[in-house]
N, C-alpha and C positions, 0 to 999 in steps of 0.2 A: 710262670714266676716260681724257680723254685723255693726260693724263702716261703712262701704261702703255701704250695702246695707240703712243704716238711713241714711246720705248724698245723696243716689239716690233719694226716695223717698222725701226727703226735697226737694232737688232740682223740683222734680216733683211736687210736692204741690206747692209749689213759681209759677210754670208754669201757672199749674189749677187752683190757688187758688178760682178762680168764679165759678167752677163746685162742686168745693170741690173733688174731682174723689179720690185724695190718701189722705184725711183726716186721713180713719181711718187706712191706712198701716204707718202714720207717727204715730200715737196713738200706732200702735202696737209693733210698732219699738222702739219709747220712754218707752214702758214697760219694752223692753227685756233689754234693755240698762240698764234700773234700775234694774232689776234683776239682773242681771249680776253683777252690779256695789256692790250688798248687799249682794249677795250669793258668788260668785263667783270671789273676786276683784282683785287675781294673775290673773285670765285670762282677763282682761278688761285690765291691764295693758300690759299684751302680745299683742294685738290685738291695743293697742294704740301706744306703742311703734314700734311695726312691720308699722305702719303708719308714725309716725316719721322719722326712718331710710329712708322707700321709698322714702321720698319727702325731703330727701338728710339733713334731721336735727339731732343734737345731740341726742343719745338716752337720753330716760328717767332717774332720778334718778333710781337704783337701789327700786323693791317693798318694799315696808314696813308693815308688815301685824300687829302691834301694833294697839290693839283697835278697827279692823277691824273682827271681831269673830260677825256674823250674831246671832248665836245662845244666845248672854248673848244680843245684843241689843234687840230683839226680847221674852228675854223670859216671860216677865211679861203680855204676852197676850192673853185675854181667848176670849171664844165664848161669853159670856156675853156683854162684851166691845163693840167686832165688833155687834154686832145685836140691840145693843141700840144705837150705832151710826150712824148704815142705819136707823134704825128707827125715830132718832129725823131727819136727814137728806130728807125720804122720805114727812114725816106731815110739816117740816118746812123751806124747802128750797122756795125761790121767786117763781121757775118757777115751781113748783109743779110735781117735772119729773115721783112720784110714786116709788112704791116699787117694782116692777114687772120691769122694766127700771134696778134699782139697783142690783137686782138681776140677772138679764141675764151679766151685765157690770161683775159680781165678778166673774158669772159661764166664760166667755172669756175670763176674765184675767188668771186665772186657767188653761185655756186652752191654750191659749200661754206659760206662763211658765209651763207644761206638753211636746209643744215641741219646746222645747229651746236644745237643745244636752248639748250647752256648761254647764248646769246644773248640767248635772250627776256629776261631780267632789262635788258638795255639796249634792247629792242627789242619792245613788248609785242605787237606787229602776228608777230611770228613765232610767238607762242601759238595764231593762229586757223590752223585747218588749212587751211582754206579759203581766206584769204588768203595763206598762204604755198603752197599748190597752184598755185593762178592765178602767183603769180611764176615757179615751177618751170617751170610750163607753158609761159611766154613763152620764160623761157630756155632751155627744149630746142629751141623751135620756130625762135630765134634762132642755137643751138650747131649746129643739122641743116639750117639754109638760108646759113650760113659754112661746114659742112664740104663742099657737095655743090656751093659758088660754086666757078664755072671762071674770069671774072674777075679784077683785080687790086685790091684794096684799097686806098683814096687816103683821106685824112686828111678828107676831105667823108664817105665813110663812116664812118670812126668819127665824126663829129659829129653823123650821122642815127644810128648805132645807139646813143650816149650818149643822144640824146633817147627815141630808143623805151623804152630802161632805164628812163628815171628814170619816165617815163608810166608802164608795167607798175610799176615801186613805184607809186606816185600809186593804182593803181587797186587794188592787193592790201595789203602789209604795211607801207606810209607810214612806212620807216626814213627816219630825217634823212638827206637828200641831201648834204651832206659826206662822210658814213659808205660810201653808196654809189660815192661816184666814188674813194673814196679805195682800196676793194680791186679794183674793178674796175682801175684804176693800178697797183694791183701788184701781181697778176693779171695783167697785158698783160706785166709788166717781169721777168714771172719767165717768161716765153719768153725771154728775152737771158742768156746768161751772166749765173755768179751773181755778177759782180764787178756789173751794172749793176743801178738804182735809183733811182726819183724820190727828190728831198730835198725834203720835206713844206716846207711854211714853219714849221709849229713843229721841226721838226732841225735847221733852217739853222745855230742857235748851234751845237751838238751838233757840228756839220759845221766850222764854221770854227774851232772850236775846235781838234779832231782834226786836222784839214789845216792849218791855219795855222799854229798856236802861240800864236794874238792874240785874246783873246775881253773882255769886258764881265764883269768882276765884282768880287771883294773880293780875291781873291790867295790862296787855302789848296787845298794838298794833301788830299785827306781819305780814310778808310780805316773799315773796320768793325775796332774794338776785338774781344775775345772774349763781350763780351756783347751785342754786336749794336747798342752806339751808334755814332754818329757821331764819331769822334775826327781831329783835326787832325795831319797827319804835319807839315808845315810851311807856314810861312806863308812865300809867297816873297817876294824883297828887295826892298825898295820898293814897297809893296801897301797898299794902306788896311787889311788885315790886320796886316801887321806894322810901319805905323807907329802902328796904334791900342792894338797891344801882347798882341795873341794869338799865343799860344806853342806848341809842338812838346806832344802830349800832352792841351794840351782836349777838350774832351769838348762837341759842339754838342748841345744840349739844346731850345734853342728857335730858331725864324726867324719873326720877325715875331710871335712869341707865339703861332705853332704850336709845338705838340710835333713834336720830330723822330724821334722812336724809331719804328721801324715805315718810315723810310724806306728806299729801293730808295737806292746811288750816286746813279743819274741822276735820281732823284727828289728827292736832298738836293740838287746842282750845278741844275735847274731850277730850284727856289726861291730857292739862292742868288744865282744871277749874274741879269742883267735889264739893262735898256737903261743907258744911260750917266747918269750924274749924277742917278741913283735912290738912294732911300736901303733901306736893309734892317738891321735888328736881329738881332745874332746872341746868344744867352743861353747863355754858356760857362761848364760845369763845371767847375771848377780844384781838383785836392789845393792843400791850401794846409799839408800836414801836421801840425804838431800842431792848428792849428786845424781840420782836417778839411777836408771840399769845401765850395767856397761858388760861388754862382751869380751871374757879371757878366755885364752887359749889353755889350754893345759897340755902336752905332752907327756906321755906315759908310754910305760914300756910294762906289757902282760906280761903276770906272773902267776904262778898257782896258788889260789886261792882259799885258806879251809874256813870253810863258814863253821862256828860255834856253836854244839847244840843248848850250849845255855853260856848266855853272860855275865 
């Protein structure tokens, strides 16, 4: 169970923290959990929910697997990307951790998500022992000719050991090559201080949103009600929200004629927001009280957004 086994370890590290003793099994734990959470998100929900019930609380909403497709977030990523990104990372990070650091960090991560079980379900090439031995194999033979290199690491070698990587997958467990360069990237980026971190191309909204204030979408605050819908805290001024006339207290129920119940925050704000002069369907619950709730459509068309740092 790894929920339980990362809560042990937490817990363990909070003990040791002077020793650092379980740094890097909560490092390793935080991987699998991200993993988990990108490849594999019905089973993170099982494993979360199976926690709920035990400690005697309401199950979870019902999974919603909307927008949660690993392979379309993921796909716009080459070897290119990741190797000029350990590379400006190695020349120009503060603490100067090296290329040879970055790269053992990508070949571990690698290695952890190789044995992760709960994987196979996105990965059926991890089911064969055999094929996922042969990967093990390479990358220990990869992790023991980087630990015992006397050498300096230059960004031409991680471009020959990205290539060797993706051959050894090719020849054993044939995960999609997105999937691959994408932990081995953050793997490499979790030798840096934990403030640093590639920003994937599907984060970049995620990203300019958080750092700017200025993003692409309809204009709505949103928040989990008590029963785990999607409810509208406010629609902000002047927003294809609130000139189309959704109100403080809706209740988002459909997008685009998905159901939304079951969605994560960042799950409901993906669907909604999208490139500029898009359009998207929002189907809002409304008390309408004595008449009871009744269910509007709204139609909207994304626009650029600037949130306000004071009202």
């Amino acid at each position: 169970d790894w929920l339980f086994a990362s809560e042990l370890f937490y817990r363990l590290d909070a003990l040791y923290e002077e020793q650092g003793t379980h740094k890097k099994d909560v490092e390793r734990q935080n991987q699998r959990l991200g993993m988990l959470r990108l490849y594999v998100p019905a089973r993170l929900w099982d494993l979360r929910n199976a926690r709920q019930v035990a400690e005697g609380l309401d199950p979870l909403p019902a999974y919603n697997p909307i927008g949660d497709d690993y392979r379309v977030k993921l796909a716009s990523i080459d070897e290119r990307m990741v190797v000029r990104a350990l590379g400006r990372s190695a020349g120009e990070h503060v603490d100067r951790v090296g290329m040879a650091s970055l790269m053992l960090g990508g070949l571990n991560a690698v290695r952890t998500m190789a044995t992760t079980p709960d994987l196979r379900a996105a990965f059926p090439g991890f089911g064969d022992e055999s094929a996922r031995g042969r990967l093990l194999s390479d990358l220990d033979t990869e992790i023991a000719a980087l630990e015992k290199s006397v050498s300096v690491a230059r960004e031409a070698d991680c471009a020959d050991l990205v290539a060797r990587l993706r051959d050894a997958n090719d020849r054993s467990v044939r995960m999609p090559e997105p999937a691959l360069l994408h932990e081995f990237g953050n793997g490499a980026m979790s030798r840096l201080d934990e403030f640093s971190a590639i920003i994937w191309p599907d984060e970049i909204r995620r990203f300019e949103r958080n750092t700017q204030g200025r993003f692409v979408g309809v204009g709505v605050q949103i928040e989990f009600d008590e029963l785990s819908n999607i409810k509208v805290v406010t629609p902000l001024d002047g927003t294809p929200a609130q000139r189309a006339g959704i109100r403080s207290g809706d209740v988002i129920k459909k997008v685009d004629g998905q159901i939304a119940y079951g969605f994560t925050l960042d799950q409901a704000v993906d669907v909604i927001t999208g490139p500029e002069h898009t359009k998207v369907v929002l189907t809002i619950e409304r008390d309408q009280g004595e008449q009871g709730k009744q269910e509007i459509d709204f139609p909207l068309t994304r626009s650029y957004i600037q949130v306000k740092t004071v009202k």
